[in-house]
Backbone as JSON Lines, residues from 0, in Angstrom:
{"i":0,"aa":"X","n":[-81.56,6.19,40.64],"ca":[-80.42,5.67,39.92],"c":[-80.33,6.4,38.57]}
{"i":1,"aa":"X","n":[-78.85,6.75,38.07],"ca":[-78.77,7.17,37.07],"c":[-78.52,7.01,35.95]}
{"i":2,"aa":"X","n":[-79.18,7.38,34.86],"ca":[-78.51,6.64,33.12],"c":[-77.8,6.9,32.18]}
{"i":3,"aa":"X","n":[-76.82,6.72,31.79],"ca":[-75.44,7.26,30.89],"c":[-75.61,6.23,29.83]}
{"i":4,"aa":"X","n":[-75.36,6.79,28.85],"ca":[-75.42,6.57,27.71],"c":[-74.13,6.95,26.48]}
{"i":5,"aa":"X","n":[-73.63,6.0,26.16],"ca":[-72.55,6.25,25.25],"c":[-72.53,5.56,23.64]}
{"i":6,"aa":"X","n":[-71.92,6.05,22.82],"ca":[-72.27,5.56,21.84],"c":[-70.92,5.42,21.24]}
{"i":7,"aa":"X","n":[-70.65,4.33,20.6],"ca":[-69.56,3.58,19.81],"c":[-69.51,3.29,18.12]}
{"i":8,"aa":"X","n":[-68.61,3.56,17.65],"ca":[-68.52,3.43,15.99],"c":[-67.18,2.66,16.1]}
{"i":9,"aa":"X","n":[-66.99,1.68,15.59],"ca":[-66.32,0.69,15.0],"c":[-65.86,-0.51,15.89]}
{"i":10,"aa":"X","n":[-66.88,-1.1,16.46],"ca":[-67.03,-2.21,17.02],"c":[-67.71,-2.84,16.26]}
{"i":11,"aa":"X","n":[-66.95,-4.09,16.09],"ca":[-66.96,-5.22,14.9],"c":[-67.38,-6.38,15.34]}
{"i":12,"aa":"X","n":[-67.27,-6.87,17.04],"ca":[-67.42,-8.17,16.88],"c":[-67.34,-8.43,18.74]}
{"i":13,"aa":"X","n":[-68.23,-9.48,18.82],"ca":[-68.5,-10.33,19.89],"c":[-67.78,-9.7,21.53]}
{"i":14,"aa":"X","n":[-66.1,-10.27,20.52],"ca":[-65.48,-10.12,21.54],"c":[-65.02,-8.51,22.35]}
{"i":15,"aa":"X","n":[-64.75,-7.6,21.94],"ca":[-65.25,-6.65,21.7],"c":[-66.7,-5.64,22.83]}
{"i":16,"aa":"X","n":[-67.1,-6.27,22.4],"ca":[-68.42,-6.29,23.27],"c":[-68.63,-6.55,24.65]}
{"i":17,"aa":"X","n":[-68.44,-7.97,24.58],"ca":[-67.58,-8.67,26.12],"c":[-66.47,-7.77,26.45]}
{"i":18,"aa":"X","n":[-65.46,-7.55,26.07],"ca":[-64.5,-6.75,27.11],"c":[-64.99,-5.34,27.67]}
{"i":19,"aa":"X","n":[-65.86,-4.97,26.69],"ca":[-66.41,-3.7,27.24],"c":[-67.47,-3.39,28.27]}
{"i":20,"aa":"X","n":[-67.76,-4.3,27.99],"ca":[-69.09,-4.88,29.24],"c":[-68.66,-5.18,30.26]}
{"i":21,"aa":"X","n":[-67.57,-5.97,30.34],"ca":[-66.72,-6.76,31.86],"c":[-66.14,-5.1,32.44]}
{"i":22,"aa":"X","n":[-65.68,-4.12,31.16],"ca":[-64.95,-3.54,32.02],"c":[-66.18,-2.43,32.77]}
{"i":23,"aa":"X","n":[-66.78,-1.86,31.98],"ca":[-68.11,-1.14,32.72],"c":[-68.27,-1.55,33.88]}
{"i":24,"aa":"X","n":[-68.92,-2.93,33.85],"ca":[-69.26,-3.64,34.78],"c":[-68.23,-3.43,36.51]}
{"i":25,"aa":"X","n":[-67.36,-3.43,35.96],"ca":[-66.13,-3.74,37.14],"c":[-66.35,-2.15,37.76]}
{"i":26,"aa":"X","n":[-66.51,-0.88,37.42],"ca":[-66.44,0.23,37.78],"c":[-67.05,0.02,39.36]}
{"i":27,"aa":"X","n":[-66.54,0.84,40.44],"ca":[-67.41,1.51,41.12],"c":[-68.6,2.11,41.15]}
{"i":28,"aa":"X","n":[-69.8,1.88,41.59],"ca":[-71.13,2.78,41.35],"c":[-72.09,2.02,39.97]}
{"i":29,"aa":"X","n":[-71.44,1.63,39.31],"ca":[-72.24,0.74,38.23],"c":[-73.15,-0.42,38.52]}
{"i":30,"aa":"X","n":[-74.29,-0.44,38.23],"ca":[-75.22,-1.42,38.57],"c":[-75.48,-2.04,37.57]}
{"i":31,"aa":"X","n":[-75.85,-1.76,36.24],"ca":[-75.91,-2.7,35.09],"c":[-75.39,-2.08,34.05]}
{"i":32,"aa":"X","n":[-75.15,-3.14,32.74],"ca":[-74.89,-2.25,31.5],"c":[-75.34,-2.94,30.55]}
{"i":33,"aa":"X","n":[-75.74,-2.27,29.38],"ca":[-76.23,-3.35,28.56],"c":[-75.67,-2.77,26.96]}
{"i":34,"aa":"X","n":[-74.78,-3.33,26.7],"ca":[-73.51,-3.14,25.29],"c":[-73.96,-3.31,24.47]}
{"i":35,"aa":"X","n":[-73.98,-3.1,23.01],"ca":[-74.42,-3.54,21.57],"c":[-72.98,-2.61,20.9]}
{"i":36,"aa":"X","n":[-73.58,-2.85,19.72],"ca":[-72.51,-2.65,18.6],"c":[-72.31,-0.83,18.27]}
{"i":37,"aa":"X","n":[-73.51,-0.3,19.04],"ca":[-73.49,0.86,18.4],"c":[-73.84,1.63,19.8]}
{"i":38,"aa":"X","n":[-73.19,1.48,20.69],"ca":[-73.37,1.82,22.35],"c":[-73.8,1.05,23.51]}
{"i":39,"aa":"X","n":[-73.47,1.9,24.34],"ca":[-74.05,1.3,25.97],"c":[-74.86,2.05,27.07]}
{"i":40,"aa":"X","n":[-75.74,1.32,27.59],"ca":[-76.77,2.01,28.72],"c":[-76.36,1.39,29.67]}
{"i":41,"aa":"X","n":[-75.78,2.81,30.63],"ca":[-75.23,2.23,31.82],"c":[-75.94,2.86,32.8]}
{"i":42,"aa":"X","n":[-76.59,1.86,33.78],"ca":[-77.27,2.67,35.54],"c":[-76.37,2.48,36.32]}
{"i":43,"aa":"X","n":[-76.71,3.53,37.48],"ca":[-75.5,3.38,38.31],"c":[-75.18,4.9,38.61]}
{"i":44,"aa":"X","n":[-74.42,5.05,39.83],"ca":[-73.98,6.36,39.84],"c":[-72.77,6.93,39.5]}
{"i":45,"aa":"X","n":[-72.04,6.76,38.53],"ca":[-71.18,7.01,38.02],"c":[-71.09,7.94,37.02]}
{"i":46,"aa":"X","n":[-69.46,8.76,36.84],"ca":[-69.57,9.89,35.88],"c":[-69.55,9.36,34.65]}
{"i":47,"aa":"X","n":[-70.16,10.46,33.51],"ca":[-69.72,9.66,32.14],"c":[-68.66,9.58,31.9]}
{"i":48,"aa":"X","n":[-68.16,10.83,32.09],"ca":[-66.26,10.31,31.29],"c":[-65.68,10.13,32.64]}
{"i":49,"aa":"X","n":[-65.5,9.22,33.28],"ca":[-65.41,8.04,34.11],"c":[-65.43,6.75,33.04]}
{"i":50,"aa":"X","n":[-66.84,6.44,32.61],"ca":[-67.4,5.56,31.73],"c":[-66.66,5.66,30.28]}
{"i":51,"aa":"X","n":[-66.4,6.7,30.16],"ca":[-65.51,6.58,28.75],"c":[-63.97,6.71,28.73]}
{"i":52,"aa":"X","n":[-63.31,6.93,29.79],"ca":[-62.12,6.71,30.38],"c":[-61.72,5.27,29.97]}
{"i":53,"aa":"X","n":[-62.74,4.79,30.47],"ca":[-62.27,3.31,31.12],"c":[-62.57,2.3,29.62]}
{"i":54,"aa":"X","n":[-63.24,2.67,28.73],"ca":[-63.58,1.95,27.33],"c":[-62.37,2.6,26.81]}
{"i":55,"aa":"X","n":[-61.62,3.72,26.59],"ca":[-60.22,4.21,25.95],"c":[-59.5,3.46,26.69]}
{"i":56,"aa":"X","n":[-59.27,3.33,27.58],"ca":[-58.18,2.33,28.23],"c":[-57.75,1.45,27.64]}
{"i":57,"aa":"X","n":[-58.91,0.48,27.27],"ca":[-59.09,-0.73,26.22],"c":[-58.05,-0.62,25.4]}
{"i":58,"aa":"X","n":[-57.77,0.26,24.65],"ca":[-56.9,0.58,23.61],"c":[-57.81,-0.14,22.19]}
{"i":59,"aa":"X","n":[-58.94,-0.07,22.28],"ca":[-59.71,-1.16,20.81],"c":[-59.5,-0.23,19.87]}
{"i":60,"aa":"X","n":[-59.46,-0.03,19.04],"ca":[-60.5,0.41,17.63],"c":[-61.07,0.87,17.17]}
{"i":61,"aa":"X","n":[-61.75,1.99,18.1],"ca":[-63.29,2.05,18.39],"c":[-63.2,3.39,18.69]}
{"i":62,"aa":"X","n":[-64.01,4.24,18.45],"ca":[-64.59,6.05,18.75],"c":[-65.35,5.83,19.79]}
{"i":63,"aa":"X","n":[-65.71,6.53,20.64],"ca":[-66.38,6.34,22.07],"c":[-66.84,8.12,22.42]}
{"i":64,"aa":"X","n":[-67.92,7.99,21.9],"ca":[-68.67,9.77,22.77],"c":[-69.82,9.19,23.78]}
């Protein structure tokens, strides 16, 4: 299984967090993720920018590499 790793600047808060997690989560090939304020570790077989596609979608606030 594989590990992707992304990192986030200007995530502020809770909620935030939760939407980004639900949406990871929902992907194809994703097995876990685990969100904080300053990135995410995602397993699973999925591409990264797949994984960062889908956090821009969001439309938040937020820088995403």
């Amino acid at each position: 299984m594989a590990q992707q790793s992304l990192r986030f600047k200007g995530v502020e808060n809770a909620d935030q967090i939760n939407r980004i997690t639900t949406t990871l989560m929902m992907l194809d090939g994703v097995d876990s993720v685990e969100v904080g304020r300053h990135g995410a570790d995602v397993e699973g077989r999925v591409r990264r920018e797949t994984l960062i596609q889908a956090v821009r979608a969001l439309k938040l606030p937020i820088e995403v590499e």
